[in-house]
C-alpha positions as CSV (number, residue, x, y, z in Angstrom):
1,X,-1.8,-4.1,9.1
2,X,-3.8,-2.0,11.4
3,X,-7.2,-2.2,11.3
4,X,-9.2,-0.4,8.3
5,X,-12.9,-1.3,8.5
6,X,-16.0,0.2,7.1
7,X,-19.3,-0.4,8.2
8,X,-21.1,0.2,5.6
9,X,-20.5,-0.8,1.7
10,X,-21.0,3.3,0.8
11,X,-17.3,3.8,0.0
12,X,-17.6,1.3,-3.0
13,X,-19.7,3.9,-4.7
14,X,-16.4,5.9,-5.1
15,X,-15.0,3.3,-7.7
16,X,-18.4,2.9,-9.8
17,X,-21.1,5.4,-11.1
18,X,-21.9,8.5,-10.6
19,X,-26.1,7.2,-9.6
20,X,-24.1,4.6,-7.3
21,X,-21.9,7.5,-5.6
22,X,-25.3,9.5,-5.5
23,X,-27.0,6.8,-3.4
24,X,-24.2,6.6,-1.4
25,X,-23.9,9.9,-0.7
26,X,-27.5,9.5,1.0
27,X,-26.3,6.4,3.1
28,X,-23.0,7.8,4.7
29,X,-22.7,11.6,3.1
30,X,-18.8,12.8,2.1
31,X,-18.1,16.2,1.4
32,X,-15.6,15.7,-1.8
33,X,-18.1,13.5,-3.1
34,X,-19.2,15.8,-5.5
35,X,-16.1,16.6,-6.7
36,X,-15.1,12.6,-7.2
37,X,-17.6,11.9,-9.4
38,X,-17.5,15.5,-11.3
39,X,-14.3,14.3,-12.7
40,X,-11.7,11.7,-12.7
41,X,-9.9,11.0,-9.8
42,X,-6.6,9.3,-9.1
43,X,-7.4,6.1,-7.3
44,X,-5.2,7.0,-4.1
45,X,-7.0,10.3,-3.8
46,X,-10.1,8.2,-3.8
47,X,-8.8,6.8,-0.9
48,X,-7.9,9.5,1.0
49,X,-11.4,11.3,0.5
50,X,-12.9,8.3,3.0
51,X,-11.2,10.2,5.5
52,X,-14.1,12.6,5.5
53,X,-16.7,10.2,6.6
54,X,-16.9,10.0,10.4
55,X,-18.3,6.7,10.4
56,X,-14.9,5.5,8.4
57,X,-12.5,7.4,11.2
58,X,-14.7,5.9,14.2
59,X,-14.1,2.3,12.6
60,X,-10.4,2.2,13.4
61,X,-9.1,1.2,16.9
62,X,-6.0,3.2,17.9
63,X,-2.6,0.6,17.6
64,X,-1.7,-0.7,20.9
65,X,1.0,0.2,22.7
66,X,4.4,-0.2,20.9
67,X,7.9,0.2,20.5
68,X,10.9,-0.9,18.1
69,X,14.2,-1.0,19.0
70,X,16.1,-3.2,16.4
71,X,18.2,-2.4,13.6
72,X,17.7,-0.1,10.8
73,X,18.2,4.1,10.7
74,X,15.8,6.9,9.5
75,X,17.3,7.9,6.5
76,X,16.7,11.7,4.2
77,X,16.4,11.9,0.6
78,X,16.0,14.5,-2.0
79,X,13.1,14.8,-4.2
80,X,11.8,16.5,-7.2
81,X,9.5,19.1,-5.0
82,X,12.6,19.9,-2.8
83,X,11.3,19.0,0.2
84,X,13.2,16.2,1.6
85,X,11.8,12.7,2.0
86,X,12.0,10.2,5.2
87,X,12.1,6.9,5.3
88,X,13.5,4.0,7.6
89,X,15.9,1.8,6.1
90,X,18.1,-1.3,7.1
91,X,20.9,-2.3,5.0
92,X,21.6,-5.5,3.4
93,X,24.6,-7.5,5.3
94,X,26.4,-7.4,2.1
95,X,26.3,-4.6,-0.7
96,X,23.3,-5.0,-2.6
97,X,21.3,-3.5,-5.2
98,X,17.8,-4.9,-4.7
99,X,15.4,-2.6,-2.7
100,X,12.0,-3.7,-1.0
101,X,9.9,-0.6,-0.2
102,X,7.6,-1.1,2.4
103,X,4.3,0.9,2.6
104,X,2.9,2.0,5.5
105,X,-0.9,2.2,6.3
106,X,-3.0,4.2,8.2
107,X,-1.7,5.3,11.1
108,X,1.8,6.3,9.3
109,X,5.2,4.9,9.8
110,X,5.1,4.0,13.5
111,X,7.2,1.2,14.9
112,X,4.7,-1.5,13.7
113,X,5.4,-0.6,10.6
114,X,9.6,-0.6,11.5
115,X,8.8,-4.1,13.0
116,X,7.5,-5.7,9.4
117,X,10.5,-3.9,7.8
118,X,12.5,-5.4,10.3
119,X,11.0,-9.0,9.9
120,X,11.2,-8.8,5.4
121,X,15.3,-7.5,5.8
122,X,15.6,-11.3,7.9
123,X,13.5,-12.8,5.9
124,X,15.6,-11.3,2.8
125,X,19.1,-11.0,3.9
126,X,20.1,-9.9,0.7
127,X,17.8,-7.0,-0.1
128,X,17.4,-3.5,1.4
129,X,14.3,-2.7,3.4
130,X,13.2,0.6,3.3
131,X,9.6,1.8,5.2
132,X,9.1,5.0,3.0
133,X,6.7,8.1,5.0
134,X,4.3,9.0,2.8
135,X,3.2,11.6,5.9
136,X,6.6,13.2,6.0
137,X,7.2,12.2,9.8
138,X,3.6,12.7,11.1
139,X,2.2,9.5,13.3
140,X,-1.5,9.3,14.2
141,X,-2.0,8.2,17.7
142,X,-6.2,9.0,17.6
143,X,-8.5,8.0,15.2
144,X,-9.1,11.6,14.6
145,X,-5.5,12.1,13.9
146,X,-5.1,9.0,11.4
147,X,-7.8,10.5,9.2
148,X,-6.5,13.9,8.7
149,X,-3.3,12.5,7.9
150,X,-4.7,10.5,5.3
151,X,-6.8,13.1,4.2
152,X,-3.9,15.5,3.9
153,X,-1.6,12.9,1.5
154,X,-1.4,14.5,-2.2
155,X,-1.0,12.3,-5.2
156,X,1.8,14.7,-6.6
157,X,3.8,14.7,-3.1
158,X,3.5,10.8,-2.3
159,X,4.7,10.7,-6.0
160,X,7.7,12.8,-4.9
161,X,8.6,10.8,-2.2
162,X,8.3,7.6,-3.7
163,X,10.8,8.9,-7.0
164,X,13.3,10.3,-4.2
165,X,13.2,7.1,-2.5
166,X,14.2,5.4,-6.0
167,X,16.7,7.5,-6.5
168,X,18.4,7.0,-3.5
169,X,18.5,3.6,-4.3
170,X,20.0,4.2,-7.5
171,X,19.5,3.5,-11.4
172,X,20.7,0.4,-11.4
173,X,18.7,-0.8,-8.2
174,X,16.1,-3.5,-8.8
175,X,12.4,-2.8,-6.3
176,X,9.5,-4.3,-5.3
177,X,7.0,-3.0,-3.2
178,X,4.7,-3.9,0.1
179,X,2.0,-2.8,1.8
180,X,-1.4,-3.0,3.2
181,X,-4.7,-0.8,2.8
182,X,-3.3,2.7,2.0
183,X,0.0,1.3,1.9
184,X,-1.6,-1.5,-1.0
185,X,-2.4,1.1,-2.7
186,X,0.3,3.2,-3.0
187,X,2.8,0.0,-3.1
188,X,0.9,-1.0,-6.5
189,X,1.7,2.9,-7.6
190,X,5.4,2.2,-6.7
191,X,5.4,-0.7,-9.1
192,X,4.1,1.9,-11.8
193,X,6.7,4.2,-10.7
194,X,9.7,2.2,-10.6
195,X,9.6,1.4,-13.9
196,X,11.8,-0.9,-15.3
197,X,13.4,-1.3,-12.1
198,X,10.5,-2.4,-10.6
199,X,10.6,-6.7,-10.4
200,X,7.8,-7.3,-8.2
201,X,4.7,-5.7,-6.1
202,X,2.6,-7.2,-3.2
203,X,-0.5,-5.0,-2.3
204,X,-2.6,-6.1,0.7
205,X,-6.5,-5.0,0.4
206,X,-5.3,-1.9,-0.8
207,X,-7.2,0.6,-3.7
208,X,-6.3,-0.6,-7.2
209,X,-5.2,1.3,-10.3
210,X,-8.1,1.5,-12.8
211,X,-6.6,3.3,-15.7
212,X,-6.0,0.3,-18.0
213,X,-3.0,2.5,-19.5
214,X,-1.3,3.0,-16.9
215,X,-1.4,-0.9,-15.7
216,X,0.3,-1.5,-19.6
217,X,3.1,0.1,-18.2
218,X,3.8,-2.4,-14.9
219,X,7.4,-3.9,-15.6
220,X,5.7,-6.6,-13.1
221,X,2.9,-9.3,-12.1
222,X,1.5,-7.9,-9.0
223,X,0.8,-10.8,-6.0
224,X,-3.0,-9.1,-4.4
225,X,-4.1,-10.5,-1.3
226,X,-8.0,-9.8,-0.3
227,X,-10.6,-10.5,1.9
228,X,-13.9,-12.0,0.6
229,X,-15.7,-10.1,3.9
230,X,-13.8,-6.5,3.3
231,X,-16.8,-4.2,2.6
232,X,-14.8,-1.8,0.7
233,X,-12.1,-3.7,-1.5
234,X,-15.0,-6.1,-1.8
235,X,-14.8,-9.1,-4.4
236,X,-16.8,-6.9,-6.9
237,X,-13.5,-4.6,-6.6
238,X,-11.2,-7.3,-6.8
239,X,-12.8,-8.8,-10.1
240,X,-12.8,-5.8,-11.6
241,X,-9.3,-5.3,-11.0
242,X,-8.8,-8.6,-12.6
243,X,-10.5,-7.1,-15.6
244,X,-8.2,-4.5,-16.0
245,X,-4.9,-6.3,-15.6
246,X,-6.1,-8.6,-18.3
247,X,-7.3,-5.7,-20.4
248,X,-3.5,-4.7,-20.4
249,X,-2.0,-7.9,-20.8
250,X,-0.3,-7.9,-17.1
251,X,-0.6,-10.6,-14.6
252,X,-1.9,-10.6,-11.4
253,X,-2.2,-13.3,-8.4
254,X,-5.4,-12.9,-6.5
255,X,-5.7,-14.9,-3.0
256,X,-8.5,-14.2,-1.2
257,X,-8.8,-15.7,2.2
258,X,-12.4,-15.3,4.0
259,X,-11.7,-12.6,6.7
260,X,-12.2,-9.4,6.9
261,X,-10.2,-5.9,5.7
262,X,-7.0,-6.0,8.0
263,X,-7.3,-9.4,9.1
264,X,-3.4,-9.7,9.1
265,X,-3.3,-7.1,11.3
266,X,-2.2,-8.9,15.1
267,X,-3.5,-5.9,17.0
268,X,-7.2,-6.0,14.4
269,X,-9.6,-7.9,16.4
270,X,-10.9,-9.1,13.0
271,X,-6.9,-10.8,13.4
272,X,-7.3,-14.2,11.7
273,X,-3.9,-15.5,12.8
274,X,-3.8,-18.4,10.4
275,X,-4.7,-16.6,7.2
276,X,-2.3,-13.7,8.1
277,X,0.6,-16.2,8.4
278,X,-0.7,-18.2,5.0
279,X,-0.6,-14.8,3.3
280,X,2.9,-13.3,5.3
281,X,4.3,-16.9,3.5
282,X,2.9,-16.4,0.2
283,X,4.0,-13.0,0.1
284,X,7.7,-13.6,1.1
285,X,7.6,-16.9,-1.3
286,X,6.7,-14.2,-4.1
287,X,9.6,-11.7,-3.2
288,X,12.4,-14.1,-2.9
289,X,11.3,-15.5,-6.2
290,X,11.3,-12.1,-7.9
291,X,14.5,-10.8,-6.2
292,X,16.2,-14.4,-7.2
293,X,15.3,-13.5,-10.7
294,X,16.6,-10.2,-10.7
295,X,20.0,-10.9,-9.5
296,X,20.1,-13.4,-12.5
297,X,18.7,-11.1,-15.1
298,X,22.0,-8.8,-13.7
299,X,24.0,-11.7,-14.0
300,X,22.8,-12.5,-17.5
């Protein structure tokens, strides 16, 4: 989705060794970066600490102008904390239990975001499509903005939302997940959070899960789509995620296309129009097949 560049290749010192991060530090210096490699961090926190570099922030273009106005409602859910989650949902045409939550990135749930929702619930007439705000109704419209909002997104919260958001589908719903950069991330957590629900994940570029523990809990494969020119989810990153999923006996589909971080992004102008319509096909090929199979394991 929206454009989420580094300049340099610092930021991969977050996922590797403590002497890496330390010769990071010296190339593009973070503040928390002390406290990341002091002690174990969850992998979307390591995300949101490259909000403190100003040479990350500066590397985003602010969205062009734009504005929804299709189908769909913003919808409120309860959740464990007790402060109500947001999302933006449209319905199925018919009654349905099979859920895709769709991740936003950077900039929050804007009407981009609405816009992919809106293009998935045609796509997949038969599924609910629900954006879910991880920045509980905040939208960044400056660079400056975007960062602190990404900055600001707790593990423990996102978690909340993402649990109420499954609830509100209900226990006998079946998800799967989208998104791109932070919302890759975070869609992969989904998958890990749904459960036994959970019947499929697509995560674009986005931060992987490196506790091999956790990824032998994935009900799911997981479809990852990459960029062999990103300079933070490099192919180094993307191996290693490999690793991990084969470490706990999960699948994962890797297709890497040669672009750059956010190349299916239309307003990046790293934009690679052909890859990002390769990857929107591959992607919606995946979901129908999972959501196919769920309605038949119901069946069954």
């Amino acid at each position: 989705m929206k454009q989420f560049f580094l300049a340099s290749g610092a930021a991969l010192a977050l996922l590797a060794t403590p002497a890496l991060a330390q010769k990071a530090q010296k190339l593009a210096p973070m503040a928390p970066m002390a406290s990341c490699c002091a002690k174990p961090v969850a992998a979307t926190e390591t995300f949101a600490m490259l909000a403190s570099s100003e040479e990350f922030v500066n590397s985003h273009e602010t969205p062009l102008p734009y504005t929804y106005a299709g189908a769909g409602e913003t919808i409120e859910f309860k959740t464990s904390d007790g402060t109500p989650g947001h999302g933006f949902e449209i319905k199925s045409a018919k009654p349905s239990a099979k859920y895709l939550f769709v991740i936003h990135e950077y900039w929050g749930l804007n009407d981009y975001i609405k816009k992919e929702a809106a293009e998935y619930a045609q796509e997949l007439p038969d599924v609910n499509v629900i954006a879910v705000d991880l920045y509980d109704g905040k939208i960044a419209t400056t660079q400056a903005e975007a960062g602190q909002y990404m900055a600001a997104v707790k593990t423990e919260r996102a978690t909340a939302i993402l649990k109420g958001a499954e609830a509100y589908a209900g226990p006998k719903a079946a998800f799967a997940s989208i998104g791109w950069c932070f919302g890759g991330g975070w869609s992969l957590q989904e998958a890990l959070l749904g459960g036994k629900q959970t019947v499929g994940c697509v995560m674009y570029y986005g931060m992987p899960e490196k506790n091999v523990e956790r990824l032998k809990s994935l009900n799911t494969d997981v479809l990852g789509i990459f960029a062999t020119q990103d300079k933070w989810i490099n192919p180094e990153v993307v191996a290693q995620f490999q690793k991990d999923m084969a470490a706990a006996g999960k699948k994962v589909t890797v297709k890497s296309y040669d672009a750059d971080h956010a190349f299916a992004n239309p307003s990046n102008p790293k934009f690679k129009q052909d890859d990002a319509a390769d990857a929107h096909k591959l992607a919606l090929a995946y979901l129908k097949t999972k959501f196919a199979a769920a309605k038949a394991m119901k069946k069954a």
